[in-house]
DSSP file (Angstrom, degrees, kcal/mol; ACC not computed):
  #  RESIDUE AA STRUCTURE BP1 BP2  ACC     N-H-->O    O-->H-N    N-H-->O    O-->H-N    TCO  KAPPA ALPHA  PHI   PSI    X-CA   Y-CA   Z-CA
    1    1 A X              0   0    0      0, 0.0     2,-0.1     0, 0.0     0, 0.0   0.000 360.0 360.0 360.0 119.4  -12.9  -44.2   15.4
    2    2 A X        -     0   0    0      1,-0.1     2,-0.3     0, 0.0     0, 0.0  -0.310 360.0-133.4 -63.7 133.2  -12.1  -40.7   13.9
    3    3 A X        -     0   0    0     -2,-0.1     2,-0.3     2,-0.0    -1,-0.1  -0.906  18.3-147.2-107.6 121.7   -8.4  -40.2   12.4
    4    4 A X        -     0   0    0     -2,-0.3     2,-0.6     2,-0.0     0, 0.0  -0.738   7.1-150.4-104.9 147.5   -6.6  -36.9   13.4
    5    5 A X        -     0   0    0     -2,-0.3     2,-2.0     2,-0.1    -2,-0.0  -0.919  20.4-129.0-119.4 154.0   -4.3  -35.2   11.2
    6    6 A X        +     0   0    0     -2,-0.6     2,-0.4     2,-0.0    -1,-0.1  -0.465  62.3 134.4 -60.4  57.8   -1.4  -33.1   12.2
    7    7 A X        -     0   0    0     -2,-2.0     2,-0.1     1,-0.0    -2,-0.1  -0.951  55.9 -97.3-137.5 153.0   -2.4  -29.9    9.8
    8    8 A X        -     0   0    0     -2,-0.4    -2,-0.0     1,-0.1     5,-0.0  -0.262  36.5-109.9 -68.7 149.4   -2.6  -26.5   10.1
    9    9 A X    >>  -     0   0    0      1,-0.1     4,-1.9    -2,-0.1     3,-1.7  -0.229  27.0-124.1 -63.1 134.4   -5.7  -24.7   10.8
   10   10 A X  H 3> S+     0   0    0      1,-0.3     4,-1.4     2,-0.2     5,-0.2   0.825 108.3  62.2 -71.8 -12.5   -6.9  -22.7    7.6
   11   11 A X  H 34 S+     0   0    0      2,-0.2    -1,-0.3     1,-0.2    -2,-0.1   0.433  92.8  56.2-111.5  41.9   -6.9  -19.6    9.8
   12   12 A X  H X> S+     0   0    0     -3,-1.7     4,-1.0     2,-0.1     3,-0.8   0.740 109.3  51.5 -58.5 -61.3   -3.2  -19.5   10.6
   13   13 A X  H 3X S+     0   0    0     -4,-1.9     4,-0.9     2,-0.2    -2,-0.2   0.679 105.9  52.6 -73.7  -4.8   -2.8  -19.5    7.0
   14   14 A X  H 3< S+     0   0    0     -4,-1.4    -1,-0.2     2,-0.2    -3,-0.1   0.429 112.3  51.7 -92.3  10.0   -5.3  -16.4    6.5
   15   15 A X  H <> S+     0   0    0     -3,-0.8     4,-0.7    -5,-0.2    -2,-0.2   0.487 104.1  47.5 -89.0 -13.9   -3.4  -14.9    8.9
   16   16 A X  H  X S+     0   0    0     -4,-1.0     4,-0.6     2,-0.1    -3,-0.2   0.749 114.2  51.1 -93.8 -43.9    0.1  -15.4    7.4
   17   17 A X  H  X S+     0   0    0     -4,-0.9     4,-1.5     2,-0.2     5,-0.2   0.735 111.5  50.5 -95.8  -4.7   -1.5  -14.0    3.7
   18   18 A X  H >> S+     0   0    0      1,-0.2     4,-2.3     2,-0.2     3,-2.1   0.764 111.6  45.4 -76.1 -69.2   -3.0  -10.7    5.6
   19   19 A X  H 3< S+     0   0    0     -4,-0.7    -2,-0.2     1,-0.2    -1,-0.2   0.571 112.3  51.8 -62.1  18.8    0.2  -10.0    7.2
   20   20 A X  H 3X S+     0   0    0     -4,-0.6     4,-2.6     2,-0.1    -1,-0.2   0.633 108.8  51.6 -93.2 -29.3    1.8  -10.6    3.8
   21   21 A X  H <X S+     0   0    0     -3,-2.1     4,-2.1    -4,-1.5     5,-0.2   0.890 105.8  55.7 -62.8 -46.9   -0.7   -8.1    2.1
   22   22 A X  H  X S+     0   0    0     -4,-2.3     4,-0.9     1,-0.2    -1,-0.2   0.715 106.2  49.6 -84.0   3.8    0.1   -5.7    4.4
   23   23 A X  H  > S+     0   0    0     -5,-0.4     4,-0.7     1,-0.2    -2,-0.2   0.731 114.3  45.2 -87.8 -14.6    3.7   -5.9    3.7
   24   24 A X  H  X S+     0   0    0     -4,-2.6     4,-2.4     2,-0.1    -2,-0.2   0.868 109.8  48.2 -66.1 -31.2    3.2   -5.7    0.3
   25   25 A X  H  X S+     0   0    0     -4,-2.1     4,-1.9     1,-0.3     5,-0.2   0.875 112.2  55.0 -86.7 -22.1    0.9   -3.0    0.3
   26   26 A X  H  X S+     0   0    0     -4,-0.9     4,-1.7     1,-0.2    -1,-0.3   0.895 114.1  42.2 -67.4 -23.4    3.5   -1.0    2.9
   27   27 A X  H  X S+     0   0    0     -4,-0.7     4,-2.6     1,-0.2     3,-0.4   0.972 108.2  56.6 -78.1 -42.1    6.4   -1.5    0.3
   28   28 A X  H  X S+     0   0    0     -4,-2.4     4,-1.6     1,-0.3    -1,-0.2   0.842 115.4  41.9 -57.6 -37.8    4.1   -0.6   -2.6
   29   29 A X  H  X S+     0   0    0     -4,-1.9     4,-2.7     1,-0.2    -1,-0.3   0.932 109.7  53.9 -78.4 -47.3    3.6    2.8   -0.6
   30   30 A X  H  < S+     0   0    0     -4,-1.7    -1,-0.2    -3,-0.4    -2,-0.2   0.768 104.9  58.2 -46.8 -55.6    7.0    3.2    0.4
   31   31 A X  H  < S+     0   0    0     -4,-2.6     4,-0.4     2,-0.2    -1,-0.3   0.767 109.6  43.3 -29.3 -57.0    7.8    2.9   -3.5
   32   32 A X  H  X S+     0   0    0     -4,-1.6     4,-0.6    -5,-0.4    -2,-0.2   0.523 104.5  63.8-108.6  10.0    5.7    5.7   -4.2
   33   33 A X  T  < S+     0   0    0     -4,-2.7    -1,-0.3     2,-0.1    -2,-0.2   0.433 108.2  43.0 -79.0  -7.2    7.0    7.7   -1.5
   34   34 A X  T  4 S+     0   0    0     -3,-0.2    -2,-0.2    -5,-0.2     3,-0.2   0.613 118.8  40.7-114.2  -9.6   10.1    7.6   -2.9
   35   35 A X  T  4 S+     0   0    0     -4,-0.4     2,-0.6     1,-0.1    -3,-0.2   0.637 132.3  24.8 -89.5 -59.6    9.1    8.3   -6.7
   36   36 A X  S  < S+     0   0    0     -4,-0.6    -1,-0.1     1,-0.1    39,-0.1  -0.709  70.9 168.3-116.9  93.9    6.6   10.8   -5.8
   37   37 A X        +     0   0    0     -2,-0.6    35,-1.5    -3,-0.2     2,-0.3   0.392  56.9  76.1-103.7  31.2    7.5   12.4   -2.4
   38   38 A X  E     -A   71   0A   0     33,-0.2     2,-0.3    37,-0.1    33,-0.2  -0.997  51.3-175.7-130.3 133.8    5.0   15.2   -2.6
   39   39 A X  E     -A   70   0A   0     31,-2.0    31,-1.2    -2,-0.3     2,-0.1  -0.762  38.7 -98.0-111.6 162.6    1.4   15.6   -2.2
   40   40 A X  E     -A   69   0A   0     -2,-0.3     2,-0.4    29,-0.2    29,-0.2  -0.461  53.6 -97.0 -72.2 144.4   -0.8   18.8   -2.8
   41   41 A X    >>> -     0   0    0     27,-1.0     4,-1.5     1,-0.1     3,-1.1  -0.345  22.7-144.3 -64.6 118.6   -1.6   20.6    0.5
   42   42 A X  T 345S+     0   0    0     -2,-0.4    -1,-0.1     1,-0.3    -2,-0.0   0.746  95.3  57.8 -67.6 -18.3   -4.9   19.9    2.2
   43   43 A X  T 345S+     0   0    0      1,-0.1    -1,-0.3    18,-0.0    19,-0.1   0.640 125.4  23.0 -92.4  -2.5   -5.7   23.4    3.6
   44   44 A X  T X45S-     0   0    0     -3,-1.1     3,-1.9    17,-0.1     5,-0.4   0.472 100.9-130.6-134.4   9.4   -5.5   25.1   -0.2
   45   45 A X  T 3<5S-     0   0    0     -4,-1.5    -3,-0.2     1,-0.2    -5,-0.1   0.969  72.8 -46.2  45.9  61.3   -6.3   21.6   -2.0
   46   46 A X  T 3 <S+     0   0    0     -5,-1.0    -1,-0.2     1,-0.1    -4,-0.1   0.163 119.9 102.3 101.4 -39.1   -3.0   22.1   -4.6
   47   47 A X  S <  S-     0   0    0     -3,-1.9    -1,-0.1     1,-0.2    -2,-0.1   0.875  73.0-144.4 -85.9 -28.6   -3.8   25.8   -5.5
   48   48 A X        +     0   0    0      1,-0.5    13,-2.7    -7,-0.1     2,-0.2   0.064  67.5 105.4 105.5  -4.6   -1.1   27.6   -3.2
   49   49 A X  E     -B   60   0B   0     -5,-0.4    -1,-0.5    11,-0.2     2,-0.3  -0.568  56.3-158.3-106.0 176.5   -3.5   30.3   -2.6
   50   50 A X  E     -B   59   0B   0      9,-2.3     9,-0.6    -2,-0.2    -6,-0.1  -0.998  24.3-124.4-125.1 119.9   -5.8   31.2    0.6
   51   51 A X  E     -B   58   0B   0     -2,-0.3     7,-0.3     7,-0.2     2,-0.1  -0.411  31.0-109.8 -59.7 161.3   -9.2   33.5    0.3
   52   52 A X        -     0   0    0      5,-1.7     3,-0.3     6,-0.0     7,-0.1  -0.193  39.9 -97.2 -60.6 160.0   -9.3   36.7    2.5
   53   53 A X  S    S+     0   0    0      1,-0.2    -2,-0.1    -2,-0.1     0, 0.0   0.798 126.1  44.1 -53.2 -49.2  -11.8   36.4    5.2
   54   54 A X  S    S-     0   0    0      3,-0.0    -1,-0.2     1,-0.0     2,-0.2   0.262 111.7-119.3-103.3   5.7  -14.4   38.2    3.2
   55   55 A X  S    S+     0   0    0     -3,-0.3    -2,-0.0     2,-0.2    -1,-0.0   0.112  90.2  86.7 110.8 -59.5  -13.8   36.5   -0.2
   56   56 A X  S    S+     0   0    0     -2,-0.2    -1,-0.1    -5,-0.1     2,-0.1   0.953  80.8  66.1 -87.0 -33.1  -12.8   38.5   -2.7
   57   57 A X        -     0   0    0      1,-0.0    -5,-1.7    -6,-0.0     2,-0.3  -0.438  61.5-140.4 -77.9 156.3   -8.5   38.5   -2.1
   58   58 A X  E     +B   51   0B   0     -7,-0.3     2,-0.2    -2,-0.1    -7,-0.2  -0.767  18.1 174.5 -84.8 144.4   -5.9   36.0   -2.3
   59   59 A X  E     -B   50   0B   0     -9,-0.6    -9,-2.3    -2,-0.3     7,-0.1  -0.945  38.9 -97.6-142.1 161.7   -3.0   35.2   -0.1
   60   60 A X  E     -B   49   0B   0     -2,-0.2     2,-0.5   -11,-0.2   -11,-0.2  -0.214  54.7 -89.6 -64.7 160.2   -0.4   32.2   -0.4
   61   61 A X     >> -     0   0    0    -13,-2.7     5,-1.6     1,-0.1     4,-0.6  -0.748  26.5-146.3 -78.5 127.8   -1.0   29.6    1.8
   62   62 A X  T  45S+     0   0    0     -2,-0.5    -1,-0.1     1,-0.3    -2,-0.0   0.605  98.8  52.9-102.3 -26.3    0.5   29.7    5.2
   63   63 A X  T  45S+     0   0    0      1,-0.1    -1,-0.3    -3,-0.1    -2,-0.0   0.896 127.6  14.9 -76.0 -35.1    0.9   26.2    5.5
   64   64 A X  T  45S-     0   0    0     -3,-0.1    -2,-0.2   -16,-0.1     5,-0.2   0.634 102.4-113.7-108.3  -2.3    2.9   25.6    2.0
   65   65 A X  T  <5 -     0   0    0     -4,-0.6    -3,-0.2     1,-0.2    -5,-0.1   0.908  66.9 -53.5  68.3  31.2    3.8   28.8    1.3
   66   66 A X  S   <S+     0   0    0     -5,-1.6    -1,-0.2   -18,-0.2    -4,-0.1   0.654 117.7  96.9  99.0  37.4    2.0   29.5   -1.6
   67   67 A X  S    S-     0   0    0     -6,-0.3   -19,-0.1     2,-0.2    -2,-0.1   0.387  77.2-134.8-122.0  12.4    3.4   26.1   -3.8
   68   68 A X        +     0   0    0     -7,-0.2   -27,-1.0   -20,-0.1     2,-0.2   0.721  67.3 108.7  44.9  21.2    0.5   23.8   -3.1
   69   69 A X  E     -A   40   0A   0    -29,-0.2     2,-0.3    -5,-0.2   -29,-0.2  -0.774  47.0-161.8-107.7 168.1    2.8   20.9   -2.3
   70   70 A X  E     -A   39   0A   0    -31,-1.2   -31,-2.0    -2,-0.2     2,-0.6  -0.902  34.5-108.9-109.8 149.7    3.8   18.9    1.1
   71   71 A X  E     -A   38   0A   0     -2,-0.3   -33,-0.2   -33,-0.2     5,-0.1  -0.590  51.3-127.0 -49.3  92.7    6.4   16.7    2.3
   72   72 A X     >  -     0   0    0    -35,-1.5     4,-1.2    -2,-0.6    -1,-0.1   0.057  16.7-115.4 -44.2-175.9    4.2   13.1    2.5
   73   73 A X  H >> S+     0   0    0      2,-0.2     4,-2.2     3,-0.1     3,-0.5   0.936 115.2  47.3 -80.2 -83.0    4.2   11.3    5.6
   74   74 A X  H 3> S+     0   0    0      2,-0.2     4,-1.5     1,-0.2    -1,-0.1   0.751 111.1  55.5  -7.3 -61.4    6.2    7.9    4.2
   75   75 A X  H >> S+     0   0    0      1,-0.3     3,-2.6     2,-0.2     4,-0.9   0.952 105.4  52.9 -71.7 -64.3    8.8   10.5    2.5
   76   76 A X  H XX S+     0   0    0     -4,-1.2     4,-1.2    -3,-0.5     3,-0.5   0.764 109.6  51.7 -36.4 -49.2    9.2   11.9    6.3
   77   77 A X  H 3X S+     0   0    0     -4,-2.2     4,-1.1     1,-0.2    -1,-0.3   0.876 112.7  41.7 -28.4 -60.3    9.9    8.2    7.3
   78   78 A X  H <X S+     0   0    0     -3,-2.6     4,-1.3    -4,-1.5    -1,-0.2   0.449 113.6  46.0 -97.0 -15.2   12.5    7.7    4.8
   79   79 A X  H <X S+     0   0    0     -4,-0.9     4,-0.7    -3,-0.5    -1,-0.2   0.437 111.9  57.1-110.8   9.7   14.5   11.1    5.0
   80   80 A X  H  X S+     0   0    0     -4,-1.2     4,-2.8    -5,-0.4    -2,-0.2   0.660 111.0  46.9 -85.3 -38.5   14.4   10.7    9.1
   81   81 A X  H  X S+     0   0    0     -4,-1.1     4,-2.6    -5,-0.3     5,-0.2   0.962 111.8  45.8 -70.9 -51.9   16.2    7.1    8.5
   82   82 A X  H >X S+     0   0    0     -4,-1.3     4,-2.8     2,-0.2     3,-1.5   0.966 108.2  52.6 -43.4 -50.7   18.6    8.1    6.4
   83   83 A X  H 3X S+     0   0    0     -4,-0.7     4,-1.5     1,-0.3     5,-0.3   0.891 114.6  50.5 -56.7 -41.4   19.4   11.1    8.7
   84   84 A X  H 3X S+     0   0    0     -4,-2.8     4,-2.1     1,-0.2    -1,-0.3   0.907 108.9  53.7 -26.1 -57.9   19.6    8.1   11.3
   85   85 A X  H <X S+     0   0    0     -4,-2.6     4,-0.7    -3,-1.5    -2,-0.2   0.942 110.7  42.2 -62.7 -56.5   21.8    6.3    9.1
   86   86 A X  H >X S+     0   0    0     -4,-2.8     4,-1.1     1,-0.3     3,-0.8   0.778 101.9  59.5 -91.2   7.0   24.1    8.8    8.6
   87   87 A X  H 3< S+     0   0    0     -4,-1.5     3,-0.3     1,-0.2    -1,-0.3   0.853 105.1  55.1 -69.5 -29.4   24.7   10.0   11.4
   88   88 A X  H 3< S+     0   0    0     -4,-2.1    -1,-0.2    -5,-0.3    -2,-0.2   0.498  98.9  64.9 -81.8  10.1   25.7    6.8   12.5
   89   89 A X  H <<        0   0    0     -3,-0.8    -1,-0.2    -4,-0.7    -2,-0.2   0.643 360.0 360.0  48.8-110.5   28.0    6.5   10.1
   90   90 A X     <        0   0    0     -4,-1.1    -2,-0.1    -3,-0.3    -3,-0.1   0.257 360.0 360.0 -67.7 360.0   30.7    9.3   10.7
Protein backbone atom coordinates (compact mmCIF):
# COMPACT_ATOMS: atom_id res chain seq x y z
CA UNK A 1 0.00 0.00 0.00
CA UNK A 2 1.56 3.34 -1.24
CA UNK A 3 2.08 6.13 1.59
CA UNK A 4 0.89 9.74 0.68
CA UNK A 5 2.52 12.72 1.91
CA UNK A 6 1.05 15.95 2.56
CA UNK A 7 3.80 18.12 0.40
CA UNK A 8 3.82 20.66 -1.91
CA UNK A 9 4.07 20.11 -5.49
CA UNK A 10 7.55 21.27 -6.89
CA UNK A 11 5.67 23.45 -9.26
CA UNK A 12 3.94 25.69 -6.80
CA UNK A 13 7.36 26.36 -5.63
CA UNK A 14 8.70 27.25 -9.29
CA UNK A 15 6.02 29.42 -9.31
CA UNK A 16 6.58 31.28 -6.06
CA UNK A 17 10.61 31.77 -7.18
CA UNK A 18 9.38 33.25 -10.85
CA UNK A 19 7.11 35.62 -9.29
CA UNK A 20 9.92 36.47 -6.88
CA UNK A 21 12.39 37.08 -9.83
CA UNK A 22 10.11 39.21 -11.30
CA UNK A 23 9.92 41.31 -8.27
CA UNK A 24 13.27 41.57 -8.01
CA UNK A 25 14.11 42.25 -11.40
CA UNK A 26 11.03 45.17 -11.27
CA UNK A 27 12.76 46.79 -8.17
CA UNK A 28 16.28 46.41 -9.75
CA UNK A 29 14.65 48.54 -12.75
CA UNK A 30 12.94 50.80 -10.64
CA UNK A 31 16.41 51.46 -8.94
CA UNK A 32 17.87 52.51 -12.02
CA UNK A 33 15.02 54.49 -12.98
CA UNK A 34 15.63 56.53 -10.20
CA UNK A 35 19.62 56.83 -10.50
CA UNK A 36 19.56 57.17 -14.11
CA UNK A 37 16.10 58.62 -15.30
CA UNK A 38 17.17 59.34 -18.84
CA UNK A 39 17.74 57.36 -21.81
CA UNK A 40 19.12 58.58 -25.34
CA UNK A 41 16.26 59.19 -27.85
CA UNK A 42 15.40 56.46 -30.29
CA UNK A 43 14.48 58.59 -33.36
CA UNK A 44 18.21 60.39 -33.38
CA UNK A 45 19.88 57.32 -31.36
CA UNK A 46 21.65 60.05 -28.60
CA UNK A 47 22.99 62.51 -31.20
CA UNK A 48 20.19 65.36 -30.82
CA UNK A 49 20.45 65.98 -34.50
CA UNK A 50 17.93 64.98 -37.55
CA UNK A 51 19.32 64.73 -41.44
CA UNK A 52 17.46 66.91 -44.00
CA UNK A 53 15.44 64.87 -46.35
CA UNK A 54 18.09 64.95 -48.92
CA UNK A 55 21.10 64.25 -46.56
CA UNK A 56 23.48 66.73 -46.47
CA UNK A 57 21.74 69.26 -43.39
CA UNK A 58 21.11 68.88 -39.87
CA UNK A 59 18.25 69.92 -37.71
CA UNK A 60 17.60 69.14 -33.86
CA UNK A 61 15.48 66.48 -33.27
CA UNK A 62 11.81 67.13 -33.01
CA UNK A 63 11.20 64.60 -30.59
CA UNK A 64 13.98 65.73 -27.90
CA UNK A 65 14.68 68.85 -29.04
CA UNK A 66 17.99 68.57 -30.12
CA UNK A 67 19.48 67.01 -26.48
CA UNK A 68 19.41 63.39 -27.34
CA UNK A 69 17.84 62.41 -23.99
CA UNK A 70 14.18 61.10 -22.88
CA UNK A 71 12.20 60.83 -19.83
CA UNK A 72 12.33 56.67 -19.37
CA UNK A 73 9.15 54.98 -19.00
CA UNK A 74 9.74 53.58 -15.09
CA UNK A 75 10.98 57.41 -14.29
CA UNK A 76 7.26 58.40 -15.82
CA UNK A 77 5.87 55.87 -13.23
CA UNK A 78 7.56 57.27 -10.43
CA UNK A 79 7.17 61.17 -10.97
CA UNK A 80 3.17 60.35 -11.80
CA UNK A 81 3.00 58.63 -8.13
CA UNK A 82 4.55 61.11 -6.45
CA UNK A 83 2.38 63.77 -8.27
CA UNK A 84 -0.49 61.27 -6.82
CA UNK A 85 1.02 61.46 -3.55
CA UNK A 86 1.07 64.84 -3.22
CA UNK A 87 -1.69 65.88 -4.30
CA UNK A 88 -3.27 63.86 -1.78
CA UNK A 89 -1.53 65.28 0.65
CA UNK A 90 -2.61 69.07 0.80
Amino acid sequence: MPTLAATATPTASLSGLLILALLFATLCYGVGCWIWPFGACRRCKGTGKRRSPFGRAFGLCRRCGGDGRRLRVGRRILNSLRETHDKGTH
